[in-house]
C-alpha positions as CSV (number, residue, x, y, z in Angstrom):
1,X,0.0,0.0,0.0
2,X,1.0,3.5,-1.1
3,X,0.8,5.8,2.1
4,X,0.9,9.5,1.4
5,X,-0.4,12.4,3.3
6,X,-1.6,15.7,1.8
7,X,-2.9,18.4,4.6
8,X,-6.6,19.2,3.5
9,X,-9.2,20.2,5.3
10,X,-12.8,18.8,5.6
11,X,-15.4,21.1,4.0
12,X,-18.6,19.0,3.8
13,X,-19.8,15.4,4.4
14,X,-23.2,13.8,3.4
15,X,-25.1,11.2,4.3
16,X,-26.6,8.7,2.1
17,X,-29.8,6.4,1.9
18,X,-27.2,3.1,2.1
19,X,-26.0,4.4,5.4
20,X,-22.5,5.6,4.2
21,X,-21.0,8.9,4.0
22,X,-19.4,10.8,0.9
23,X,-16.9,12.9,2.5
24,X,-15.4,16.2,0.8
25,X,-11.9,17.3,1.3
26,X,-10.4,20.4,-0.3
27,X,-6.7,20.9,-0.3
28,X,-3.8,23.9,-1.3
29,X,-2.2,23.8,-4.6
30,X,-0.5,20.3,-4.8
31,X,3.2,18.9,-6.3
32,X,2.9,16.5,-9.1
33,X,3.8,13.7,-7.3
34,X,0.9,14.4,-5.2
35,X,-1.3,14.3,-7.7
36,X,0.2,11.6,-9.0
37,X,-0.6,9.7,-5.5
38,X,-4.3,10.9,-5.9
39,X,-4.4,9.0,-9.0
40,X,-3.0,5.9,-7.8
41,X,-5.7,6.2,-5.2
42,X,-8.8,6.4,-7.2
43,X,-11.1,4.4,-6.8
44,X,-9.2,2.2,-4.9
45,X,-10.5,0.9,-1.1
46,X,-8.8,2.3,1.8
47,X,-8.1,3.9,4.7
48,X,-9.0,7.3,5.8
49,X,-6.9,8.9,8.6
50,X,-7.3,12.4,9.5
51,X,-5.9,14.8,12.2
52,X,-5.0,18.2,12.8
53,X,-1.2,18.1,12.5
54,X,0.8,16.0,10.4
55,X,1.2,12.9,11.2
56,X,4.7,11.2,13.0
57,X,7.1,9.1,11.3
58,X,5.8,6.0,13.6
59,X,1.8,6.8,12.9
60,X,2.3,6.8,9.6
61,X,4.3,3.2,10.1
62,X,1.1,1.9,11.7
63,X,-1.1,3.5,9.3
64,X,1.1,1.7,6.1
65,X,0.1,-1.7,8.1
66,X,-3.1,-1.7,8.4
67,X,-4.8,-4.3,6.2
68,X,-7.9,-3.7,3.9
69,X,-10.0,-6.8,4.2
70,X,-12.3,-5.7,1.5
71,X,-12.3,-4.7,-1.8
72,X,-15.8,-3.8,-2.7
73,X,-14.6,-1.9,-6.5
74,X,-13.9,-4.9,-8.4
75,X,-16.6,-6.5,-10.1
76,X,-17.4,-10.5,-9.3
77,X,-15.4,-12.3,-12.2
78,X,-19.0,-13.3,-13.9
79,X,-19.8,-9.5,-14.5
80,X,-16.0,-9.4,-15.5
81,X,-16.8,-12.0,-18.4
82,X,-20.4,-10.9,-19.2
83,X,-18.6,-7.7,-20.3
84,X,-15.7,-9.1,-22.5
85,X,-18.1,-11.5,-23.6
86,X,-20.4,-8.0,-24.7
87,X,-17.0,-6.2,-25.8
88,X,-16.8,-9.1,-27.9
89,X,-20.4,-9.3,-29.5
90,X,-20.2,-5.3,-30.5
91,X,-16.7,-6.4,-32.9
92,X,-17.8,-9.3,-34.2
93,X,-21.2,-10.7,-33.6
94,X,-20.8,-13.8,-35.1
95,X,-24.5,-13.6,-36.5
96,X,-26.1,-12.9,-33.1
97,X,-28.6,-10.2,-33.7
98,X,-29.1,-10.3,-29.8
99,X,-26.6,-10.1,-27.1
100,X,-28.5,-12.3,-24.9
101,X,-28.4,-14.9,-27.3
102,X,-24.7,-14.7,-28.2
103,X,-24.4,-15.0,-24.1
104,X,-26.0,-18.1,-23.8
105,X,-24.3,-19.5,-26.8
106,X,-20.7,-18.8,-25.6
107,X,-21.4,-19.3,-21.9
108,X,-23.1,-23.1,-23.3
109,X,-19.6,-23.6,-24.6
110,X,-17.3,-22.4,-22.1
111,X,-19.4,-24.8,-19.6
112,X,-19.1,-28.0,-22.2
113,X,-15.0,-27.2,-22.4
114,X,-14.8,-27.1,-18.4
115,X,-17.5,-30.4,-18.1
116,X,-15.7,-32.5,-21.0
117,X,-12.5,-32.0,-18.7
118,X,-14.7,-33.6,-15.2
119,X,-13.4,-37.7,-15.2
């Protein structure tokens, strides 16, 4: 994990109807390489640590440690092939007028390779 601090202040929070919060930061005028950390953080899970001086050399130790358990951004592997198989079906639709069925024809074979290999 890429820990990098950036002093910012909190200008505005809001609450949402699946019980988390989008929090709003707003910082000074920032180096590239910050910038370039802010990148390498989006929409990456987390953690958030905030106080009102910078932190030490040994928080920020503890803070590189901690462990995210989660990883709710990337999408289940099915979704992940549903939309290469899709990607697929808009360059060459191999005669399938209808996504749905050009799904259910490569998924059909995809399931035959993996059963044809069961002893």
């Amino acid at each position: 994990m890429k820990v990098f601090q950036i002093a910012a202040h909190l200008i505005n929070y809001r609450s949402k109807a699946d019980r988390t919060v989008n929090v709003t930061f707003c910082t000074q005028e920032l180096t590239p390489e910050q910038m370039a950390n802010i990148h390498w953080a989006l929409n990456k899970v987390g953690w958030l640590a905030f106080a009102p001086d910078p932190f030490t050399t040994m928080e920020l130790s503890e803070i590189d440690n901690m462990k995210v358990e989660y990883d709710d951004t990337e999408k289940p592997a099915s979704q992940r092939l549903r939309a290469v198989l899709y990607k697929n079906w808009e360059q060459k639709n191999e005669g399938y007028e209808v996504f749905a069925d050009y799904y259910k024809a490569k998924m059909e074979k995809i399931i035959n390779h993996f059963k044809n290999k069961l002893i």
